[in-house]
C-alpha positions in Angstrom: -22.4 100.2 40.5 -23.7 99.9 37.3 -24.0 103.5 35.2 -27.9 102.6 35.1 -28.5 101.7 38.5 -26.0 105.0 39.5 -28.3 107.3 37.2 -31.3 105.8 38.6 -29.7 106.8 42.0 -29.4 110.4 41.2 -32.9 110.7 39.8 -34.4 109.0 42.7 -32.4 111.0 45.0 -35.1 114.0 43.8 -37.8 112.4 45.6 -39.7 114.1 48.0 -42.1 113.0 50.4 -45.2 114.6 48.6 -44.1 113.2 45.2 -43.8 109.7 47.1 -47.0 109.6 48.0 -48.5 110.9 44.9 -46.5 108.4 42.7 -47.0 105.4 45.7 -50.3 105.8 45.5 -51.0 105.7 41.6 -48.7 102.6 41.4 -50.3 101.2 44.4 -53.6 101.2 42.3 -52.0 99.9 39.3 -51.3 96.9 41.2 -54.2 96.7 43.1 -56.1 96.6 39.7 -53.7 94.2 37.6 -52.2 91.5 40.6 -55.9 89.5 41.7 -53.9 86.8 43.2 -52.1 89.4 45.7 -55.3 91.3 45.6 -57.3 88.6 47.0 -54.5 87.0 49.4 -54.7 90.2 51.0 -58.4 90.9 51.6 -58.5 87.1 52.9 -55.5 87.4 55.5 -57.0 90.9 56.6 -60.6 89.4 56.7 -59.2 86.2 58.7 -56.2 87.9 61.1 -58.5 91.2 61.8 -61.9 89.7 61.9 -63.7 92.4 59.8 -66.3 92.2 56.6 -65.3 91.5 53.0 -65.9 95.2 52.3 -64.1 96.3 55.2 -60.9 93.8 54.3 -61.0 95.2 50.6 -60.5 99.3 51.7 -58.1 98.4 54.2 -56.4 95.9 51.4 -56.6 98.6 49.0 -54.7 101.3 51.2 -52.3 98.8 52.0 -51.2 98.6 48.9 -50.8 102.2 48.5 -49.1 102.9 51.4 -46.4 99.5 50.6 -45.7 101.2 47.1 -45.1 104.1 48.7 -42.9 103.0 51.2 -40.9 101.3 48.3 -40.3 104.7 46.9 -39.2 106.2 50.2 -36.0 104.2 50.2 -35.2 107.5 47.9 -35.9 109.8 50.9 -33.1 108.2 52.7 -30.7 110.7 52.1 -32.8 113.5 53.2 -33.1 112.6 56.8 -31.2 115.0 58.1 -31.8 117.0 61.6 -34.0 119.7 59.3 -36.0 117.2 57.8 -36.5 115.6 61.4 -37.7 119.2 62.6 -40.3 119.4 60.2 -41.9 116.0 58.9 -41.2 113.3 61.9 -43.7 113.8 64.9 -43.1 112.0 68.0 -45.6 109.2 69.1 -45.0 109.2 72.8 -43.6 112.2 74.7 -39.8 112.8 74.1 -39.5 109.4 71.7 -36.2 110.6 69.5 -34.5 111.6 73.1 -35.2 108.5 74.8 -34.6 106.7 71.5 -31.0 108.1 72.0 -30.9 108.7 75.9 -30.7 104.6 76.1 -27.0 103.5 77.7 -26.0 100.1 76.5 -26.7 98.3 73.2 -30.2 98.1 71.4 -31.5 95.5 69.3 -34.4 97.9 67.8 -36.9 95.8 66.4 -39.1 97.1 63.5 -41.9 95.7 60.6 -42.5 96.6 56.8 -44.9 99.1 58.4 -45.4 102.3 57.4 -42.2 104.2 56.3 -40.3 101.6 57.2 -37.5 102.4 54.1 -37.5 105.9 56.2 -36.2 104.1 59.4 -32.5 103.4 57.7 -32.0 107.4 57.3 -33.5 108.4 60.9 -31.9 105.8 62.7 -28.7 106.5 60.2 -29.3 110.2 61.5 -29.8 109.5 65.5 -28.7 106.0 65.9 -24.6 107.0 66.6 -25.5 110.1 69.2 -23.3 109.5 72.2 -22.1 105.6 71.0 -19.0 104.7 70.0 -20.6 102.0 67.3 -22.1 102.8 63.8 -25.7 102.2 63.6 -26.4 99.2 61.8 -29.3 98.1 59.8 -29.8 94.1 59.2 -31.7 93.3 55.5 -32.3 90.4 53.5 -30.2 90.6 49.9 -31.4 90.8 46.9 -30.3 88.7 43.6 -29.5 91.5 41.9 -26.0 93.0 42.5 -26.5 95.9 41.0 -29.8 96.4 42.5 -28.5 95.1 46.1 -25.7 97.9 45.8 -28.4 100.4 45.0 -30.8 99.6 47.7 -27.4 99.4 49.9 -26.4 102.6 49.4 -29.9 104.7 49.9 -30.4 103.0 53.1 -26.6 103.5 54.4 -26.9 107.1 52.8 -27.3 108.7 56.6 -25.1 106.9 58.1 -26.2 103.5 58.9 -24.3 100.8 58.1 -26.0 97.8 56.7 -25.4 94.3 56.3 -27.1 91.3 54.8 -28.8 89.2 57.5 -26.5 85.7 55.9 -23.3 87.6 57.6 -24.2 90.4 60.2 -23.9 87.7 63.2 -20.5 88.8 64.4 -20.8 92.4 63.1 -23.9 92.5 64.9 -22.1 91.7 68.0 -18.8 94.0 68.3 -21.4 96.6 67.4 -23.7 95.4 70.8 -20.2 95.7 72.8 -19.3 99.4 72.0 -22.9 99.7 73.0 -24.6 100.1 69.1 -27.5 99.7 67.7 -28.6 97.2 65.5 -32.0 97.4 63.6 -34.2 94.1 62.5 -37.6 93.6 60.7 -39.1 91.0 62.5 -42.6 90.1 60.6 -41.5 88.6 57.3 -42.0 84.6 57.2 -39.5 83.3 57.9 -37.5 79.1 56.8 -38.3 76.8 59.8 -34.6 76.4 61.1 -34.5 80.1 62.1 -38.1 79.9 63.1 -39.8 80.1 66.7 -43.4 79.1 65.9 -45.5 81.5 68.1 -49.2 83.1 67.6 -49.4 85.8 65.5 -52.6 88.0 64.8 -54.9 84.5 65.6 -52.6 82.5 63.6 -49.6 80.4 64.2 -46.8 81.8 61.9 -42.8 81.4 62.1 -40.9 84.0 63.9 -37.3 85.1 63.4 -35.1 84.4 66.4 -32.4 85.4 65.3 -32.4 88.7 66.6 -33.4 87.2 69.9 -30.3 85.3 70.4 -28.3 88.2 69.5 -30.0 90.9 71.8 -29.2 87.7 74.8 -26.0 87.2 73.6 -25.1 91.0 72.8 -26.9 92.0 76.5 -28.8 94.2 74.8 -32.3 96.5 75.3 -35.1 95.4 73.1 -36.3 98.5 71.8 -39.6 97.9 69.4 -39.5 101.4 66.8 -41.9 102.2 64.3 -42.3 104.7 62.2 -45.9 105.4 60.3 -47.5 108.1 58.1 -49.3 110.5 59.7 -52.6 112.9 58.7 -50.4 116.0 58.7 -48.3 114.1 55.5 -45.2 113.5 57.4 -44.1 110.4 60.0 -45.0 109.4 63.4 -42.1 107.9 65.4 -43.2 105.5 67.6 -41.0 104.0 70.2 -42.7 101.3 72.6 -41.1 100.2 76.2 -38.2 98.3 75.8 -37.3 95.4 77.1 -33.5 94.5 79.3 -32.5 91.1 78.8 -30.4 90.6 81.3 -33.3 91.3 83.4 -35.0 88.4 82.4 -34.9 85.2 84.4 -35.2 81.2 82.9 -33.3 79.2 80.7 -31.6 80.4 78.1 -34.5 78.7 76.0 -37.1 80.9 78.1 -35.1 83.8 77.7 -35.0 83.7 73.5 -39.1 82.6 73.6 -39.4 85.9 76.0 -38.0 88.3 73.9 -39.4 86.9 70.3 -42.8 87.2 72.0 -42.0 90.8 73.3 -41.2 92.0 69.8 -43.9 89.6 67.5 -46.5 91.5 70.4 -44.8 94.6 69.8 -45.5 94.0 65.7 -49.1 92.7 66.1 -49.9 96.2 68.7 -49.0 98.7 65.9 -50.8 96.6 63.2 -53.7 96.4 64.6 -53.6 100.4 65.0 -52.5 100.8 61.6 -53.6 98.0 59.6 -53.6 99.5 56.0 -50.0 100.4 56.3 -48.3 97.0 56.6 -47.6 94.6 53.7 -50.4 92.3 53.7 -49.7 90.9 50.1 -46.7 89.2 51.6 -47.6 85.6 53.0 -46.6 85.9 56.2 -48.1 82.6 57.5 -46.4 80.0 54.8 -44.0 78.3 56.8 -46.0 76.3 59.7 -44.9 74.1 61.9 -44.6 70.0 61.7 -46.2 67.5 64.4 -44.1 68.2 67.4 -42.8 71.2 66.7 -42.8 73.2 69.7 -45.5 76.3 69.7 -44.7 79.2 72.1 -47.7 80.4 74.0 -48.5 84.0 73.4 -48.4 86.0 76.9 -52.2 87.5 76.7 -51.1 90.1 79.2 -48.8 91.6 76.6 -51.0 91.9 73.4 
C-alpha cells in the first residue's frame, strides 16, 4: 500500500466513535451546504418515497447527510470492534440478537443496507461472524478504482477478521464459505445494472434489486438473515437482527424461490428505513435503472412490508 494511504491508515486508526460523529457531522454540513444537486435529489426522493412535506423531507435530508458522512468515517472504527467495545457501545435491538446472530447452524447470507453504521458491520461481524463455524466471515463490496484506496478500505473492513472480497469475483468464494457453514454479508439497496437486476417495488417505486445474493443463499442452502446496525440516542449502535428466512423451506420454481427471497430482504431494507429514515444514503439514486416494456416486475407481498 502506498506510504500515503498506509499513514493515512494509522491516523485514522485514532478514530473514535465520539470524534466520528463530531467530524461526520461538520462534513456532513459542508456538503449539505455546497452539493445542491445531491441536496435537492434527496429532499425530492424523501418527499416522494416517504410521503411527507418539503420541510419535513429537508431535516430528514439534512440528517441524512450527517449520519452518511459519518458512517464514512466509521470504516476507521473497524479495528476497534472488539468484545470490549461490543460490551459497551452495541445495544441489542431484539432480545438476545448477537447470540442468536451466532446461535444459527448452517450458512447465512446476512443481508444489510448503507444504513446507519453500516462501515461498523465489517468489524462486528469480523468479531462474531466465525464463533462456532469452520468458515471465515466474509463481507461482499463493490471496488473501487483506486488501488491504493481499494487496499485501504480493504484492510479497515477485514481488520476484525472478516474477509472481504469484491462482488466481480466472490461467487465461488461465497460458496465454499456457505458449505463449512459461513457467513457471507451483502448490501442489498444500492441500484443496481439491469442484467443482475430483479425489478421489484421499492418504498412506492419500482427500482432494480440485486439478485445475486439471492441465487447464492438458494444455491449455498443458506438462512437469510436481514442485520442492521443503527446509531442510537445513548451515542453508541443498535444491532438489529430481523427473522430470517430458510430457503430450503421455500417451495416453487427455482424462479419463485430467487423472487421470494429478493423480496424478503428489499422488505427487510424498506422496514428499517422507514424507522430510521435520516440514517440511510438518500443522495445515492437508488431508482436509476428501470425496467424496459416487458420486463418482468415482481409483485411486492403486502403481508411482509
Amino acid at each position: 500500500m502506498n506510504p500515503i494511504y498506509s499513514a493515512i491508515y494509522t491516523l485514522g486508526t485514532k478514530m473514535t466513535v465520539h470524534s466520528s460523529k463530531v467530524l461526520g457531522c461538520a462534513l456532513g454540513t459542508v456538503m449539505w451546504n455546497s452539493l445542491p444537486k445531491r441536496r435537492k435529489l434527496a429532499i425530492d426522493s424523501i418527499q416522494r418515497h416517504l410521503g411527507v412535506s418539503h420541510n419535513e423531507a429537508a431535516v430528514i435530508a439534512k440528517k441524512s447527510f450527517m449520519h452518511n458522512c459519518r458512517s464514512f468515517l466509521e470504516i476507521f472504527i473497524v479495528p476497534q470492534v472488539d468484545k470490549k467495545f461490543i460490551e459497551e457501545c452495541i445495544i441489542e435491538g431484539s432480545e438476545n440478537a448477537l447470540d442468536a446472530f451466532v446461535a444459527i447452524d448452517g450458512p447465512v447470507i446476512a443481508t444489510t443496507a448503507h444504513m446507519g453504521a453500516w462501515e461498523v458491520m465489517a468489524g462486528l461481524l469480523g468479531e462474531i461472524g466465525s464463533v462456532g463455524r469452520e468458515a471465515q466471515p466474509l463481507v461482499v463490496v463493490r471496488t473501487n478504482k483506486n488501488e491504493n484506496l481499494n487496499k485501504l478500505i480493504f484492510k479497515l473492513r477485514g481488520a476484525r477478521g472478516a474477509s472481504v472480497l469484491s462482488h466481480r469475483n466472490a461467487v465461488f468464494g461465497v460458496l465454499r464459505s456457505l458449505k463449512k457453514k459461513g457467513i457471507a454479508a451483502f448490501l442489498v439497496d444500492h441500484n443496481t445494472k439491469r442484467k443482475e437486476a430483479m425489478f421489484t417495488d421499492f418504498l412506492g417505486e419500482t427500482a432494480a434489486v440485486n439478485s445475486g445474493p439471492a441465487f447464492l443463499a438458494l444455491r449455498g442452502k443458506a438462512i437469510v438473515l436481514p442485520t442492521f446496525l443503527v446509531r442510537n440516542e445513548q451515542g453508541g449502535y443498535t444491532f438489529i437482527v430481523e427473522r430470517p428466512l430458510n430457503t430450503e423451506e421455500l417451495e416453487g420454481t427455482r424462479e419463485e424461490k430467487l423472487q421470494q427471497i429478493t423480496r424478503f430482504y428489499t422488505d427487510a431494507v424498506e422496514r428499517v428505513i422507514r424507522r430510521y429514515p435520516e440514517q440511510w444514503f438518500w443522495m445515492h439514486n437508488r431508482w436509476k435503472t428501470q425496467p424496459k416494456p416487458g420486463d418482468f416486475i415482481l409483485p411486492r407481498n403486502d403481508n411482509e412490508a
